[in-house]
N, C-alpha and C positions, 0 to 999 in steps of 0.2 A: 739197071733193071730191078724192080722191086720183088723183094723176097717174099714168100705165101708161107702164111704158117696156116694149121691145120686144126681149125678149133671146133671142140665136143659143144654144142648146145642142149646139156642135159635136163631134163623136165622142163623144157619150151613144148611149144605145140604151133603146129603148120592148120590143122585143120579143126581148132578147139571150137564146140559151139558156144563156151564160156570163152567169152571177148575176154573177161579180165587175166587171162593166159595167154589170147591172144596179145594183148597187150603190153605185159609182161616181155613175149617173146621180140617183137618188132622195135620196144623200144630198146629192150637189150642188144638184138641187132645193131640199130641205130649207134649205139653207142662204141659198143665195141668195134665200128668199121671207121669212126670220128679218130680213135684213139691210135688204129694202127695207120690209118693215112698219115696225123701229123708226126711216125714214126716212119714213114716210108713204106710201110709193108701194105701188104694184100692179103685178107682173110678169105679162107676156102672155110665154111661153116654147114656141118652134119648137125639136125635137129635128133635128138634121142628122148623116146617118149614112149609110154606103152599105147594102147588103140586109141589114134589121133582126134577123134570126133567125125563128125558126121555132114562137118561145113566144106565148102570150096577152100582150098588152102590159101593160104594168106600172104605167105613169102613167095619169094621170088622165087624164081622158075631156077637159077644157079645155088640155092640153097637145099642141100639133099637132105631125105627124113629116114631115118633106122628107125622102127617099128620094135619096140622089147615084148614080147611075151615071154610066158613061161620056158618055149623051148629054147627060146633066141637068148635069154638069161643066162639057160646052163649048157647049153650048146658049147664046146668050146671052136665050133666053128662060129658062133653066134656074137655076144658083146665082147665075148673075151678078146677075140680074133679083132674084131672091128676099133674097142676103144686102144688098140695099140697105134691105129692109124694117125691118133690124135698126138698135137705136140702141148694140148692144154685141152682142158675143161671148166665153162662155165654151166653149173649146177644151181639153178635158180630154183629148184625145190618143188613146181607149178606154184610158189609162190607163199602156202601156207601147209602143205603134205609135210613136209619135215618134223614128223609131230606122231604121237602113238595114238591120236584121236581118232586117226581113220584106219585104227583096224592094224594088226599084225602083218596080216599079208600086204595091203600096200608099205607099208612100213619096211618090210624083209626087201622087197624092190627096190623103195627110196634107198635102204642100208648099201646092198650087196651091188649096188653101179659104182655107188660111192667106194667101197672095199675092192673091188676089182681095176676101178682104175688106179688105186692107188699102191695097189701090186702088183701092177705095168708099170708104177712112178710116172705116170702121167702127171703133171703137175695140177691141182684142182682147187678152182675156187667155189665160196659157195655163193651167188653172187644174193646181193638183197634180197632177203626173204624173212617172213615166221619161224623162228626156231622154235618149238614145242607147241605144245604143253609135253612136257614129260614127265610123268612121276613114278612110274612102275621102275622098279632097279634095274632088269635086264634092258628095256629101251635106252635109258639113261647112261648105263653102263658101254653099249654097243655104238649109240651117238656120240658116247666122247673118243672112241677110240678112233673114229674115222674125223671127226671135227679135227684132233689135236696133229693131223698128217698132213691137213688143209694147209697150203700156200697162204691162207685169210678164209676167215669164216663172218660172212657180212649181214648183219640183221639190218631189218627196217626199221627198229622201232624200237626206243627205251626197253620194254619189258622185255624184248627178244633178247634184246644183247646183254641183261642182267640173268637168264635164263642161265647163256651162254656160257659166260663167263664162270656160274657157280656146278653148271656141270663140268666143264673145260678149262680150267684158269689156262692151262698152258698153250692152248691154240690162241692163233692171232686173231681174236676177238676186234673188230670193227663195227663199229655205228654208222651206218648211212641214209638211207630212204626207197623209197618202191620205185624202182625205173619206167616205171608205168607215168608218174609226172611228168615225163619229157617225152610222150608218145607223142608223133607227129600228128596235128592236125589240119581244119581247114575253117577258120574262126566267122562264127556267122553273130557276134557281139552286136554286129550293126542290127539285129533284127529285135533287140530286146528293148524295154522300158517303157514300150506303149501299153495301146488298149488292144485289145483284153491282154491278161498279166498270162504268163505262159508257165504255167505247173506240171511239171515234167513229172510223174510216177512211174520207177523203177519197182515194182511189185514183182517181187522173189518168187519164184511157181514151189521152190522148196518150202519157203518158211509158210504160204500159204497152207498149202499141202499139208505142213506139219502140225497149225494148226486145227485143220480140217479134221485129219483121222485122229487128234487130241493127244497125238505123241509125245510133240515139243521137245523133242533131244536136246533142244540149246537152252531148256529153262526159262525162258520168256515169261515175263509175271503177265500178260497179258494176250489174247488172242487176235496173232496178227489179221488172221482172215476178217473179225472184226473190223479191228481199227482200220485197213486200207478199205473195208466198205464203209464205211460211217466217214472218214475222210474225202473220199470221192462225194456220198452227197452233199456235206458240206461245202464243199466248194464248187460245186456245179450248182448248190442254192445262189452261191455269193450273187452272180449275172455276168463278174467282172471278168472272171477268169477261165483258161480254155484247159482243160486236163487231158495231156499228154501220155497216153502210154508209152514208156519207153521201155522194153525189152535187152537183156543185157546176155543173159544165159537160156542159149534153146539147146534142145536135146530132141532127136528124133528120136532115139531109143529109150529115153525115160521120161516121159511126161512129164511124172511129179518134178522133175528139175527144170521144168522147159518155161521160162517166164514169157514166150511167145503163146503158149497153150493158154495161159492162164489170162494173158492179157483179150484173147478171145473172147473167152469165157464174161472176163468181166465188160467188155464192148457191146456185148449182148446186153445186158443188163443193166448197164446205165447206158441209153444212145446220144447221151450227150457228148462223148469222151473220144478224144482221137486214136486210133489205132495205131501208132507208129508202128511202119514195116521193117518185120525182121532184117537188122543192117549186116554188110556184107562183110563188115571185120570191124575190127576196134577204133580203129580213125576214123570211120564214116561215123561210128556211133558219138565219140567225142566230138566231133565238129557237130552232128544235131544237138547234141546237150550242150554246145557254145552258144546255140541261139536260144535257151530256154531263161527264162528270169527266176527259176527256181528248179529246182529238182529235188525230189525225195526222194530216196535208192535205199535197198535192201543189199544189194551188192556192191561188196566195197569196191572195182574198180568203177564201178558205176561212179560212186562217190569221187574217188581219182580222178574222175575224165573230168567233171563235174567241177573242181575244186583247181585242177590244172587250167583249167580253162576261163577262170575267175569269172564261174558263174555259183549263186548263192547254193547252197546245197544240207538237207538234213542228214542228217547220215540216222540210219534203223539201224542199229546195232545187234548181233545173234552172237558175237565172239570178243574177246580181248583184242586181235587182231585190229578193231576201228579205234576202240580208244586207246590202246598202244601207239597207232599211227598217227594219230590226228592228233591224241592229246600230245603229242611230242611237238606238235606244231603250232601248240597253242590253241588249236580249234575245237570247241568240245559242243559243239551245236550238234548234240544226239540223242535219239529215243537211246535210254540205255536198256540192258538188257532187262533188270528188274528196278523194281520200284515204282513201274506205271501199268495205269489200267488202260482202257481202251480209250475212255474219254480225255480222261489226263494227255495222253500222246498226240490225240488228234489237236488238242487244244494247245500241244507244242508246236504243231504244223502249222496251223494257221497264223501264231504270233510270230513264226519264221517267216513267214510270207510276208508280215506288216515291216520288217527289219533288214531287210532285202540290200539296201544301200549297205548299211552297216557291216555285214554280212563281207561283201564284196573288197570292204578296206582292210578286215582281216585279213581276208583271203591274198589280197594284194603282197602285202608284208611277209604273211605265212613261207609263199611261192619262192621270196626271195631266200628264205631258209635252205628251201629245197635245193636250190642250185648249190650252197653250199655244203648240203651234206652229203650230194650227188657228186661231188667233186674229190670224196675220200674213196668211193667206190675207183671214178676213172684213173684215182692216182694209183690205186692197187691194180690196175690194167694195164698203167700206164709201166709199172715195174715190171708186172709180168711177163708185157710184151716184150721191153726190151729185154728182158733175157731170151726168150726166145728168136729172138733179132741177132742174140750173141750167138745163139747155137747154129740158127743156119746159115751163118754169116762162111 
């Protein structure tokens, strides 16, 4: 009879309206139920997440969710009680939060699940993610002291894990990639390389927004809301081609982050342009972006699904995060954050468009990387489980 071990899914999400969380969580799923079958066991898996989103959940109906708030935090009927139930924890961060960019209080969250379960001796990975930016002392100082307890602390990405390592040296610092590569899909390749050319635009409802009110937090030397309107006519001039909205990240509750809102907005306003409807999880959105011959995305799983799927892809950069990831891959076809105007970027897009074959052979090669860096992650799962294979043996 096979033995169940009882594993924490910490910062996944059942019901994100940002897919690239969802995505995140399903393929991490995926992965960790591959690693305890070819070990004999059966995973019993609790999602642990603060307010889940506002979509239909995503996982399976045998997959349970613990909801963190403030009371459920310090309750010690709340996570304390619950994360003892766990005989492991995979802690995937929501992917890029492990970082003092967003603010203290989410920070004290990401910190104090980590701290807590690791004073139950729960054993805890931190599975592929963004480690920082960190630069302020007390972040830095309170990140190393729960990294250095870590089982393995796993970045995605060159920069993450040189972060890591000079806050950390003594945690088990690992190199891997975003699990999001290997999200399951449903390949619609047969549909590409005809007439008209298929231009998929992932337009951010944040970055637009951001630069709408003129905020720009991420620094952008140029104004997004521009360039994706000056890109759309352009290529709704060419004749050749059909422009795709594709929606990655909606939000009921906040507009400004909802790229469903925004893709409205702009359907109105140029009527030549396809409305793609809001998709129902992360695999259905990757399998439409399997049939497109291009896609430009704002949002990096967007970019992921895009680039797993060895379909050609620009990546719009707002963080280190893209060219951390990508350029680890070899792949550096990106608006970067600064250095370009609005003309300049659009006039990257379009010579991305002409390059499309090209595009696709990196991508080819890149993918085969992926597999191997994704194989340092399963081998540290692969450790972990068999210990716990030992223990409930």
């Amino acid at each position: 009879m096979s033995k169940t071990i009882h594993i924490g899914l910490l910062w996944h999400s059942a019901s994100s309206g940002n897919l690239g969380i969802g995505a995140l969580t399903l393929a991490d799923l995926d992965i960790a139920r591959k690693i305890l079958a070819e070990q004999g066991l059966e995973g019993r898996f609790t999602l642990i997440s603060m307010r889940d989103g506002d979509t239909a959940p995503i996982t399976p109906p045998e997959v349970d969710v613990f909801k963190l708030d403030s009371r459920t935090l310090i309750s010690p009927s709340g996570y304390w009680r619950k994360v003892k139930e766990f005989d492991c924890i995979l802690d995937i961060g929501a992917g890029d939060s492990f970082a003092e960019i967003y603010g203290w209080k989410r920070f004290a969250f990401m910190w104090l699940t980590k701290y807590m379960a690791l004073k139950r001796k729960v054993p805890l990975i931190l599975s592929p993610q963004t480690i920082g930016p960190f630069t302020k002392t007390p972040y830095k100082q309170l990140a190393a002291h729960v990294m250095n307890q870590c089982v393995a602390v796993i970045s995605r990405d060159d920069k993450s894990l040189e972060v890591a390592r000079q806050m950390a040296p003594r945690a088990n610092n690992m190199l891997s990639v975003d699990v999001a590569f290997v999200l399951p899909y449903q390949s619609r390749s047969g549909e590409t390389g005809g007439k008209p050319i298929k231009v998929g635009l992932n337009v951010s409802g944040l970055l637009y927004h951001e630069a709408e009110t003129g905020r720009n937090r991420f620094g952008l030397s140029y104004s997004y809301a521009r360039f994706t309107d000056m890109l759309i006519e352009r290529l709704l001039a060419r004749g050749d081609v059909e422009v795709h909205l594709v929606p990655h990240a909606t939000s009921k509750g906040d507009p400004t982050d909802d790229d469903g809102r925004r893709a409205d907005i702009l359907a109105q306003r140029f009527p030549g342009v396809i409305r793609v409807p809001d998709f129902a999880g992360p695999s259905e959105a990757k399998s439409y972006i399997s049939g497109l011959d291009l896609l430009i995305a704002g949002r990096m799983h967007a970019c992921i699904g895009a680039y797993s799927s060895v379909t050609p892809v620009l990546l719009v950069s707002y963080s280190r995060k893209f060219s951390g990831l990508f350029g680890m891959l070899g792949y550096e076809h990106m608006v970067p954050v600064t250095g370009e105007t609005e003309e300049t970027a659009v006039e990257m897009a379009l010579a991305t468009l002409e390059k499309r074959q090209e595009l696709k052979g990196e991508i080819e090669q890149g993918m085969r990387q992926v597999q191997s860096r994704l194989d340092i992650y399963r081998d540290a799962l692969r450790a972990l489980f068999a210990d716990m294979k030992a223990r409930v043996a």
